[in-house]
DRENMAR-515274 format. One record per residue (C-alpha): residue in three letters; x negated, y, z. Coordinates in Angstrom, 2 decimals. Example, Ala and Ser with C-alpha at 12.3 -4.5 7.8 and 13.67 -1.06 7.14 Angstrom:
2
  residuo       c1       c2       c3
      ala   -12.30    -4.50     7.80
      ser   -13.67    -1.06     7.14
END
This chain:
374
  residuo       c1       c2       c3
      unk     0.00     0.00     0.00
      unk    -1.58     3.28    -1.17
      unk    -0.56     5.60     2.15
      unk    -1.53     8.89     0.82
      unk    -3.55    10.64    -1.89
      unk    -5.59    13.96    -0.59
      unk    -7.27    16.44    -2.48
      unk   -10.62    17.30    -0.60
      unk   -11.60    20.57    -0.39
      unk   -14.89    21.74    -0.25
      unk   -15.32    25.62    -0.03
      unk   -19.65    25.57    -0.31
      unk   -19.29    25.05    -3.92
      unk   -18.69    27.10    -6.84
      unk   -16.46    25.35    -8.62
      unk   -15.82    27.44   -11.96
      unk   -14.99    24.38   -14.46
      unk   -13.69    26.01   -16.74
      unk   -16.21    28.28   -17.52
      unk   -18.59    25.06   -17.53
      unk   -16.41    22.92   -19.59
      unk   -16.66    26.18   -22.01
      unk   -20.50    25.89   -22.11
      unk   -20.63    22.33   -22.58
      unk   -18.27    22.58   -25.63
      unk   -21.07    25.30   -26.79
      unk   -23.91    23.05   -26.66
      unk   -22.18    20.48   -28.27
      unk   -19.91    21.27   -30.72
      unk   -20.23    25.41   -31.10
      unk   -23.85    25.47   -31.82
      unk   -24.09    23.45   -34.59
      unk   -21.08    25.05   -36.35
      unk   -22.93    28.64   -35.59
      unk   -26.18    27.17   -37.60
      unk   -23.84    25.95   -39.88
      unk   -22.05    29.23   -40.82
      unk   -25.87    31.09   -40.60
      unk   -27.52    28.48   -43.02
      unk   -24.58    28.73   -45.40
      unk   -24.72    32.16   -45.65
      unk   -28.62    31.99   -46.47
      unk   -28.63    28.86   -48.34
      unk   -26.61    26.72   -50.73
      unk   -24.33    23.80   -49.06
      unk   -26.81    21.30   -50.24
      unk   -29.20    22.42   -47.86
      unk   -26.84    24.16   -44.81
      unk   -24.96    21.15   -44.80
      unk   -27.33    18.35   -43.87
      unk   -29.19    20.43   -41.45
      unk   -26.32    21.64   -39.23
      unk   -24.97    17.71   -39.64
      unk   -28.80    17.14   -37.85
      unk   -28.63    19.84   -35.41
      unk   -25.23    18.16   -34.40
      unk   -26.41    14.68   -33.98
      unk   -29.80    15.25   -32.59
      unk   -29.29    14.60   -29.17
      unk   -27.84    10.82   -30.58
      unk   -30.85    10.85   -33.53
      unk   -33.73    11.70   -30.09
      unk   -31.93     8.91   -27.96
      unk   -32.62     6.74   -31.05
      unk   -35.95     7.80   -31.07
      unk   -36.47     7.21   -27.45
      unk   -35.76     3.29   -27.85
      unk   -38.10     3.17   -30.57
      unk   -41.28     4.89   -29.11
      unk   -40.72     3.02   -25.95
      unk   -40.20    -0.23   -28.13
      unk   -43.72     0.73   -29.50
      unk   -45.86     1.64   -26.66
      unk   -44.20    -0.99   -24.47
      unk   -42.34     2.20   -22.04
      unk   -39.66    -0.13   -19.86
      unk   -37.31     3.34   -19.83
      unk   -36.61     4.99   -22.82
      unk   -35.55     8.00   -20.80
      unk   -39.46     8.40   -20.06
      unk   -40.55     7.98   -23.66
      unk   -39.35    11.63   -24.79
      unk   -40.24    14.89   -23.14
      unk   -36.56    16.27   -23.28
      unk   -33.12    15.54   -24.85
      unk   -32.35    18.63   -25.93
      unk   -33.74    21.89   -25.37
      unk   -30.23    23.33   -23.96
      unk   -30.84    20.77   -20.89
      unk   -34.59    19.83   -19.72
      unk   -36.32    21.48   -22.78
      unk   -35.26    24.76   -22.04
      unk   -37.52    27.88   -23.04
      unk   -38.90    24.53   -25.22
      unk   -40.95    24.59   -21.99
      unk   -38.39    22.58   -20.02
      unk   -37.59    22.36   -16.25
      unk   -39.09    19.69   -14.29
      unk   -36.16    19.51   -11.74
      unk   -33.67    18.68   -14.92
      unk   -36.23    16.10   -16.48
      unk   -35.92    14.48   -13.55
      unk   -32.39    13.99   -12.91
      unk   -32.36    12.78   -16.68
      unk   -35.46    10.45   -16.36
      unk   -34.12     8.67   -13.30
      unk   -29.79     9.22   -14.15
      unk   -28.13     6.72   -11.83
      unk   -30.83     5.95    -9.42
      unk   -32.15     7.75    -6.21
      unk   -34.46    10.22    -7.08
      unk   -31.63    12.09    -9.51
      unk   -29.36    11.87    -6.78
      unk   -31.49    13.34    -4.56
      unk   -32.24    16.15    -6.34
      unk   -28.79    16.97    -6.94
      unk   -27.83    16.53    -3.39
      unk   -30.41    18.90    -2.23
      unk   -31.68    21.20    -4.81
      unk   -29.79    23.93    -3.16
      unk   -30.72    22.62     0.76
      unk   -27.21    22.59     1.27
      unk   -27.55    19.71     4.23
      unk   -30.81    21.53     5.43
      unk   -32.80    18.91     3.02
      unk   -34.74    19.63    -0.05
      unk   -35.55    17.21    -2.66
      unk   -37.92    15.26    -2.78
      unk   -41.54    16.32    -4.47
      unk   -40.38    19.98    -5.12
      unk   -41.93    22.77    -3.45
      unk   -39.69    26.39    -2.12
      unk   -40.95    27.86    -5.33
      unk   -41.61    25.27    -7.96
      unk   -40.12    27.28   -10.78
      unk   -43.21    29.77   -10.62
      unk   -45.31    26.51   -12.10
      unk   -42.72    25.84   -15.12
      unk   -44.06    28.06   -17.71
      unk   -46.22    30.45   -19.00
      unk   -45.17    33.76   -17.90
      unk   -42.94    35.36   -14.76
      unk   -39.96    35.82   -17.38
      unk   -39.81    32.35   -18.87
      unk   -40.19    30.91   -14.77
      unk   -37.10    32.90   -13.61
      unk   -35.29    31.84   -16.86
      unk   -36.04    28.01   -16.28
      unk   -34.85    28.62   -12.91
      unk   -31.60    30.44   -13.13
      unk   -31.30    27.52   -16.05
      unk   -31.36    24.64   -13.71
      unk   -29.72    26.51   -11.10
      unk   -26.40    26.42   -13.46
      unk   -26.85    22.69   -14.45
      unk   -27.66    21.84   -11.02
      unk   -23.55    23.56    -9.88
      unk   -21.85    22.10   -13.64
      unk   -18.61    20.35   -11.90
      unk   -19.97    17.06   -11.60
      unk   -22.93    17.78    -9.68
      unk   -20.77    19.76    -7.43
      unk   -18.44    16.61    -6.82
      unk   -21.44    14.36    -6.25
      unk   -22.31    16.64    -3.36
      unk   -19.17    16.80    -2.14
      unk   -18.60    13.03    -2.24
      unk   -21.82    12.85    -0.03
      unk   -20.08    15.30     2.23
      unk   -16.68    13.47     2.05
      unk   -17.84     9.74     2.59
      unk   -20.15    11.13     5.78
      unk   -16.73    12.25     7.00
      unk   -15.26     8.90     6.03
      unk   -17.97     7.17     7.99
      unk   -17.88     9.00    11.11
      unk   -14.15     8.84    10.56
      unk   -14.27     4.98    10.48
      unk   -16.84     4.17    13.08
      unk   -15.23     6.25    15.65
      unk   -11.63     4.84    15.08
      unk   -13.59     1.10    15.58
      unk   -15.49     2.13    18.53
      unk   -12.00     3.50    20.17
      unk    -9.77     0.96    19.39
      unk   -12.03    -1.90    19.74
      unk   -14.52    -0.68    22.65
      unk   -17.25    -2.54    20.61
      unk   -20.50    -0.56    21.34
      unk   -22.26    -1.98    18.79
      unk   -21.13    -1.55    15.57
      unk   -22.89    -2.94    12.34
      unk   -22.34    -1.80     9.09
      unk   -23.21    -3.50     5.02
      unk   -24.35    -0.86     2.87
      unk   -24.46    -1.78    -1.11
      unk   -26.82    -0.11    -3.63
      unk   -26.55     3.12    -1.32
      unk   -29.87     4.80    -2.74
      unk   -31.46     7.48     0.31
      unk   -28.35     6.44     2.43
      unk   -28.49    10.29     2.85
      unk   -24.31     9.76     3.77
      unk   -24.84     7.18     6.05
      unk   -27.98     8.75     8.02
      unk   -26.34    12.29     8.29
      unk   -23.00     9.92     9.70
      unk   -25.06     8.30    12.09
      unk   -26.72    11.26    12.72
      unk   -23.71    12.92    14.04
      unk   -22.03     9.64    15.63
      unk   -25.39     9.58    18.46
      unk   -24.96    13.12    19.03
      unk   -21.56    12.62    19.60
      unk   -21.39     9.41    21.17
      unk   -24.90     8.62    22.84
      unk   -24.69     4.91    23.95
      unk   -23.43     3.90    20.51
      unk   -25.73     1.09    18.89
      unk   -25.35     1.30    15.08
      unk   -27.05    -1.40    13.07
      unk   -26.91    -0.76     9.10
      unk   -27.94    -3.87     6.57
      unk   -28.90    -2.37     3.06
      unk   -28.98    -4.71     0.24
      unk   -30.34    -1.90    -1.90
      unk   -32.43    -2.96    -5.46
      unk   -33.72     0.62    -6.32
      unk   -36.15    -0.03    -3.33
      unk   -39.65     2.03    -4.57
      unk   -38.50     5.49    -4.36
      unk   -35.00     5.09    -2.38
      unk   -35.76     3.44     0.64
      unk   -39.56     5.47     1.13
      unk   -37.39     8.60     0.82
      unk   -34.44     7.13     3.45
      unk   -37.05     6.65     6.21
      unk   -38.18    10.42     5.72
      unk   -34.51    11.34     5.92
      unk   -33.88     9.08     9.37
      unk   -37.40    10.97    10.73
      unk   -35.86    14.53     9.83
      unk   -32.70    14.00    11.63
      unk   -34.47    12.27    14.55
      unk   -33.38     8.78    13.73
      unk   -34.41     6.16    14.78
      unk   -35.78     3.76    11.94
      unk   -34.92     0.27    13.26
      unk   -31.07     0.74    12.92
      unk   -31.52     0.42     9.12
      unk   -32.60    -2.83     7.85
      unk   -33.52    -3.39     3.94
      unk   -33.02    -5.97     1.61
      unk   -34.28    -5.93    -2.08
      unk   -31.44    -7.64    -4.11
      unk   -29.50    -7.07    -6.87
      unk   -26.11    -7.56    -6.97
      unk   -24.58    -9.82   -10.04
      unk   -21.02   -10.45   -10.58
      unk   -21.38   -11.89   -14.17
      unk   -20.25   -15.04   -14.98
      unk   -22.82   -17.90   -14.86
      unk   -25.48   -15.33   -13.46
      unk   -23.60   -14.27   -10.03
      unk   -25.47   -13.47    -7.06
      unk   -23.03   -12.19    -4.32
      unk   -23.05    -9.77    -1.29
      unk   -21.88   -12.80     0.79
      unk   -24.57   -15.21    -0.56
      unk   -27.86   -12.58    -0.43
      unk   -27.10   -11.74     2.86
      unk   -26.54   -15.22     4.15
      unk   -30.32   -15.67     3.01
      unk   -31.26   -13.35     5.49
      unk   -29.27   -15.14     8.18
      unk   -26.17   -12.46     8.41
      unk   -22.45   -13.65     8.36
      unk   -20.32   -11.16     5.99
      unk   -17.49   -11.20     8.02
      unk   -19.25    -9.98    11.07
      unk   -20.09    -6.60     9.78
      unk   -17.36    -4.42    10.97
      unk   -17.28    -1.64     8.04
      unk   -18.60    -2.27     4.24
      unk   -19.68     0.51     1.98
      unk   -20.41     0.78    -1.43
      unk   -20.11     3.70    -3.21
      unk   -21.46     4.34    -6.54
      unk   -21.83     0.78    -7.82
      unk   -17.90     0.04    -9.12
      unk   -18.65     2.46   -11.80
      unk   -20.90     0.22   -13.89
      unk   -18.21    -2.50   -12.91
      unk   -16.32    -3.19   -16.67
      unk   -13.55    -5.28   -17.34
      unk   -12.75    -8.09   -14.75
      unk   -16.31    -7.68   -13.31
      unk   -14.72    -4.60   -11.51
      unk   -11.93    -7.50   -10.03
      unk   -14.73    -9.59    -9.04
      unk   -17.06    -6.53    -7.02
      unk   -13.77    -5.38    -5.28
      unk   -13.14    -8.82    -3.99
      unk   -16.40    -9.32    -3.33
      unk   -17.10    -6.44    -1.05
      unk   -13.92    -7.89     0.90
      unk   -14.56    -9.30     4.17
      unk   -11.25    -8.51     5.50
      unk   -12.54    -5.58     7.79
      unk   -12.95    -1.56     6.78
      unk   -14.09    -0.90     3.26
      unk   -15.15     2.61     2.18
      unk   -15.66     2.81    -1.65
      unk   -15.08     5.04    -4.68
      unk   -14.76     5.49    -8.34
      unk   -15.09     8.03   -11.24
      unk   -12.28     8.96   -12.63
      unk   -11.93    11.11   -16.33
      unk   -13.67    14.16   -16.83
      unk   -13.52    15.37   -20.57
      unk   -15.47    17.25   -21.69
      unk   -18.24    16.76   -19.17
      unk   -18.88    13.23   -19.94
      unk   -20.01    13.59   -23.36
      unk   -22.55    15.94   -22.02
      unk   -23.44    13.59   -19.20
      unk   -24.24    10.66   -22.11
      unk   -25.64    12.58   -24.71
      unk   -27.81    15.13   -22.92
      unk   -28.21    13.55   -19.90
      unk   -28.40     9.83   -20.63
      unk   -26.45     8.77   -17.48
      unk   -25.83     5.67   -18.30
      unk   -22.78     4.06   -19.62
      unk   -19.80     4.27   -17.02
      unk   -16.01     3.20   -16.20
      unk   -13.66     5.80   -16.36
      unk   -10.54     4.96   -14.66
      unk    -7.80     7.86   -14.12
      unk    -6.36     7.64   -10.45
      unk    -3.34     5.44   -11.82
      unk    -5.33     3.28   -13.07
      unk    -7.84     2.94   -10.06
      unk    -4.97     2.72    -7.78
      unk    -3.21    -0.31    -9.89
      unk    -6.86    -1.79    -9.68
      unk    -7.10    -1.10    -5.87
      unk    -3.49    -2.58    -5.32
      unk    -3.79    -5.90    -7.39
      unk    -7.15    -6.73    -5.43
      unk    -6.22    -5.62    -1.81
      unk    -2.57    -6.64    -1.21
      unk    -0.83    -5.83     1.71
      unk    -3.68    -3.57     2.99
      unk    -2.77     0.31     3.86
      unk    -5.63     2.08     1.15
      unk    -6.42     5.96     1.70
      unk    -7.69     7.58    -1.21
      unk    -9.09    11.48    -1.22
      unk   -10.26    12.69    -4.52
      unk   -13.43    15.39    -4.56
      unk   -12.59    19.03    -5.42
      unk   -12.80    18.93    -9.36
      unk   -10.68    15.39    -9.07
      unk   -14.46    13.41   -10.63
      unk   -14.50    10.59    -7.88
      unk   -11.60     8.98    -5.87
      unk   -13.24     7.70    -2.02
      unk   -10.98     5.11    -1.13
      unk   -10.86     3.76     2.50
      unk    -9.13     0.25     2.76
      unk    -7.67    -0.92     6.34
      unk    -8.89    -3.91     7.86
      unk    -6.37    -7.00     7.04
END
């Protein structure tokens, strides 16, 4: 039963999609056909017509390049084989900003989403590797640095990057939210929590964070089964250290999660290799992972993050025109977009008869659902 639908509301963000959506459409679609009308004015259509059909497609003709340099020189991520996608995005001022190379270099795993959670220190954190003033090493002169900068600044607040921040902020909440209502009505003191492919687990450590201030004799214990463990769990122990955490409530494990047929590898089944019983944990999350989740593989992740207790987990939901850009420009890889009917249908058929929660972030990107306990 789907008990209500809420509409988070974040006022620290800028919000402003329009105007974004506007830009987007720019790069895309309104730049080409302004080349176009120049070059036909200069030249005859033979000529005006092929190149503005180029300028168009480049950012799909570079990502084609990009698989075959890396093919060549044996590069495992084609998003490290070019310099930039496009020089509206990370080859800006054809110098390019480091900050957006990175997001697009590493789209989907930890070190983007740390930089877009903290590029503007809004939780008091700043990205990792990036100095107060790293803009003033971009380029040549002062000009070209403050244009890179005010640059990334605006691709850093487009809509979506502003609804990944405030789905950090809004799943913290849920956290705190759900651990306090077990501690109360249970009077368990010790509370342990499964965390799936959750990167820094910058939500969870600002949650926990906040649950010891609160509630001192509290004894959290949180089991990661993360697989983008090089950068993501390094950077999660600085995080714990900042906010005066102790270490030893997070414990790692390097696995990746399958759900394919014939090449499964479940949540249940990696950590019963580490001796821990699924059903004891008293509050799953997984947050980002259902998005890569197509077809009946999504069925089989929603079940199998079921262990009959708490479940806090989310999807994306449409966002024309923003996704093209995301793809094209940024090379996010390929995602599932389900509208909130469809999500909710998808929540419903897998968790019967439990009471499901669902808040969408501020420019309606992600649904966080929260599922009851059975």
């Amino acid at each position: 039963m789907i008990q209500t639908t809420e509409l988070f509301v974040d006022r620290e963000e800028r919000g402003q999609r329009y105007a974004y959506i506007i830009l987007e459409l720019f790069v895309l679609v309104f730049w080409p056909l302004l080349v176009f009308t120049a070059l036909l004015n200069l030249f005859e259509p033979w000529l005006s017509i092929p190149v503005s059909l180029v300028v168009l497609f480049w950012p799909i003709i570079k990502r084609r390049y990009a698989d075959i340099i890396a093919k060549e020189n044996g590069i495992k991520d084609p998003r490290h084989a070019i310099r930039c996608s496009s020089f509206w995005f990370d080859g800006f001022m054809f110098q390019g900003s480091p900050v957006l190379r990175q997001i697009r270099q590493n789209a989907a795993l930890s070190k983007s989403l740390d930089v877009i959670y903290n590029y503007f220190g809004r939780f008091n954190i700043a990205p990792e590797g990036y100095s107060e003033n790293w803009w003033n090493e971009s380029g040549p002169s002062q000009l070209v640095n403050t244009l890179i900068k005010k640059w990334t600044d605006f691709w850093c607040c487009m809509p979506i990057a502003q609804d990944v921040r405030s789905r950090l902020l809004l799943v913290q909440k849920e956290i705190e939210t759900s651990v306090l209502d077990i501690y109360l009505n249970t009077g368990k003191e010790e509370i342990s929590i499964v965390l799936l492919a959750g990167g820094t687990k910058q939500d969870v450590i600002m949650a926990s964070r906040t649950l010891l201030n609160k509630i001192p004799n509290l004894k959290l214990k949180v089991v990661c089964v993360e697989p983008d463990g090089k950068f993501a769990v390094s950077r999660s122990k600085k995080l714990a250290q900042l906010l005066n955490l102790d270490t030893s409530i997070f414990v790692d494990i390097f696995k990746q999660i399958c759900v394919d047929e014939g090449k499964e590898q479940l949540l249940c089944d990696v950590l019963a290799e580490k001796k821990y019983v699924f059903s004891d944990f008293d509050l799953v999350i997984c947050i980002g992972l259902g998005d890569y989740m197509f077809g009946n593989n999504l069925n089989k992740f929603m079940k199998m993050i079921d262990n009959g207790k708490k479940i806090i987990t989310a999807n994306i939901s449409d966002n024309y025109v923003e996704r093209f850009f995301l793809h094209l420009l940024i090379h996010w890889p390929a995602m599932q977009y389900l509208s909130l009917a469809q999500y909710k249908a998808a929540l419903l058929r897998n968790y019967p008869n439990r009471t499901i929660r669902i808040t969408q972030t501020p420019h309606r990107i992600f649904n966080v659902a929260v599922i009851e306990s059975r």
